[in-house]
C-alpha positions in Angstrom: 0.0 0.0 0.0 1.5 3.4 -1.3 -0.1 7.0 0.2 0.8 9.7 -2.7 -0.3 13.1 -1.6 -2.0 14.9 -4.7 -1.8 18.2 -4.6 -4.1 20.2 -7.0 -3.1 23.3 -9.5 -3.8 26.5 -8.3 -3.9 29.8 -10.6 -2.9 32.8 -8.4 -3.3 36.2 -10.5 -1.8 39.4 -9.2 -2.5 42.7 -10.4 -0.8 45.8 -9.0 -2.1 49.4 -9.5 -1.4 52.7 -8.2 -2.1 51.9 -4.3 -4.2 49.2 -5.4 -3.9 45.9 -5.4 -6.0 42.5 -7.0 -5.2 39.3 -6.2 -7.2 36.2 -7.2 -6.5 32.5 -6.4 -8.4 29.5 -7.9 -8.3 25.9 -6.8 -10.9 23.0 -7.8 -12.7 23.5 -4.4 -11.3 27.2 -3.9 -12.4 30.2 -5.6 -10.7 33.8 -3.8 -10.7 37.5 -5.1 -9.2 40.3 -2.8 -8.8 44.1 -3.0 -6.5 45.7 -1.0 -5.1 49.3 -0.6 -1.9 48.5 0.2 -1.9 46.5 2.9 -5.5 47.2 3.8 -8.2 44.5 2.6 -10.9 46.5 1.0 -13.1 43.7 -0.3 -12.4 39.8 0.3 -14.8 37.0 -1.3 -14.1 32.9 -0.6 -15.7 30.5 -2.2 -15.2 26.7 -1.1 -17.2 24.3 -2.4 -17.1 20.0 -2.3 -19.0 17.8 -4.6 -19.2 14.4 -4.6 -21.3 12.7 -7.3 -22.7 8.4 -6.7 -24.4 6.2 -9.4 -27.7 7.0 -7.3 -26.4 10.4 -5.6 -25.1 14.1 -5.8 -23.9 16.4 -3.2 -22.5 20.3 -3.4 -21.9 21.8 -0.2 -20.1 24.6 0.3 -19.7 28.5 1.7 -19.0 31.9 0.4 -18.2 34.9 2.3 -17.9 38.3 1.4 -15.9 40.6 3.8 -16.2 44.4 3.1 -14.0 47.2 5.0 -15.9 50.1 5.9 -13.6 52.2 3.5 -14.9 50.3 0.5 -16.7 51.6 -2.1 -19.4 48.7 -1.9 -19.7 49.5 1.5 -19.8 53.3 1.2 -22.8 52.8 -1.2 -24.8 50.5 0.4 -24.8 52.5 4.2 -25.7 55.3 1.8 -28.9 53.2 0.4 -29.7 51.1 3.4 -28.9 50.2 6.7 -30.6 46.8 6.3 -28.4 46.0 3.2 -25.2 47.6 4.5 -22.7 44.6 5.8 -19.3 44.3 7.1 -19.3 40.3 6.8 -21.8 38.0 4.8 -21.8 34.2 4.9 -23.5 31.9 3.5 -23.9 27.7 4.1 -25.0 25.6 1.3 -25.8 21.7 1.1 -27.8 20.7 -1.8 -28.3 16.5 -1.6 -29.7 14.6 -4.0 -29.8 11.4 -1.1 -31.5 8.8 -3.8 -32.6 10.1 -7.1 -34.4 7.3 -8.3 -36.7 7.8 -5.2 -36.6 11.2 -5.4 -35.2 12.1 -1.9 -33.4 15.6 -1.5 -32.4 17.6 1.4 -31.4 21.0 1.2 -30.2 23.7 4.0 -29.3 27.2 3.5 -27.7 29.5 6.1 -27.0 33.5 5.4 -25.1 35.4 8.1 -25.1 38.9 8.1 -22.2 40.2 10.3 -22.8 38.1 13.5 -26.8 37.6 13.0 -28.1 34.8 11.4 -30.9 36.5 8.7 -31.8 33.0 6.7 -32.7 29.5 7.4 -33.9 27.4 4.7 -34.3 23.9 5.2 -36.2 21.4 2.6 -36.5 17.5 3.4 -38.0 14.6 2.0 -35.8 12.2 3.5 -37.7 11.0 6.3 -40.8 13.3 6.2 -41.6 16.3 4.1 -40.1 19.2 5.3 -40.1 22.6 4.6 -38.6 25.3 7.0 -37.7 29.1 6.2 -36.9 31.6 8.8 -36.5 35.4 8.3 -34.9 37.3 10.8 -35.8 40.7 9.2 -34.6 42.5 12.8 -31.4 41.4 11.7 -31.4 42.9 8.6 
């Protein structure tokens, strides 16, 4: 028995402007864009994502985040527009399941995060029982 360790490709891209900088970084289960102002992160996104696929079964599960700086344009804008829709930090949880597909059981679960307060909880079953469940925490928003 012989353990190889595999380790995937990854496509960095770095572009420099006046004070600004881009830098972007791709995997097969990692997707990440930054903005910085020198050494000051302006706006961050991650993306990591896992997907496994069976002969009778699928899964993508994953999260994204999106991280803005209060100096940030985005962020500038949206406390301009809203409260509710301005953000420092934004999460979200994903697990889409196809658990048999020729009986036609899913489950999905969504989580959003704004800052520290949960603002959406989706949950959709048919696993065991049917199951739908969706909570809005607007007071969050």
């Amino acid at each position: 028995l012989r353990s190889t360790i595999c380790k995937y490709p990854t496509i960095t891209t770095i572009f420099n402007f006046a004070s600004k900088k881009f830098i972007a970084k791709i995997t097969p289960t990692r997707i990440s864009f930054e903005l910085l102002d020198g050494k000051v992160s302006l706006i961050k996104y991650l993306n990591t994502l896992i997907m496994e696929v069976g002969t009778n079964s699928y899964l993508m599960k994953g999260t994204t985040n999106i991280s803005l700086n209060e100096n940030s344009f985005i962020y500038k804008v949206l406390s301009v527009v809203s409260s509710s829709l301005c953000f420092k930090d934004i999460t979200a949880d994903y697990h889409f399941e196809v658990v048999d597909k020729a009986a036609r059981k899913v489950n999905v679960q969504v989580h959003v995060n704004k800052d520290t307060n949960g603002i959406l909880d989706v949950e959709v079953s048919n696993v065991q029982a049917t199951k739908i469940a969706m909570i809005i925490n607007i007071s969050s928003m």
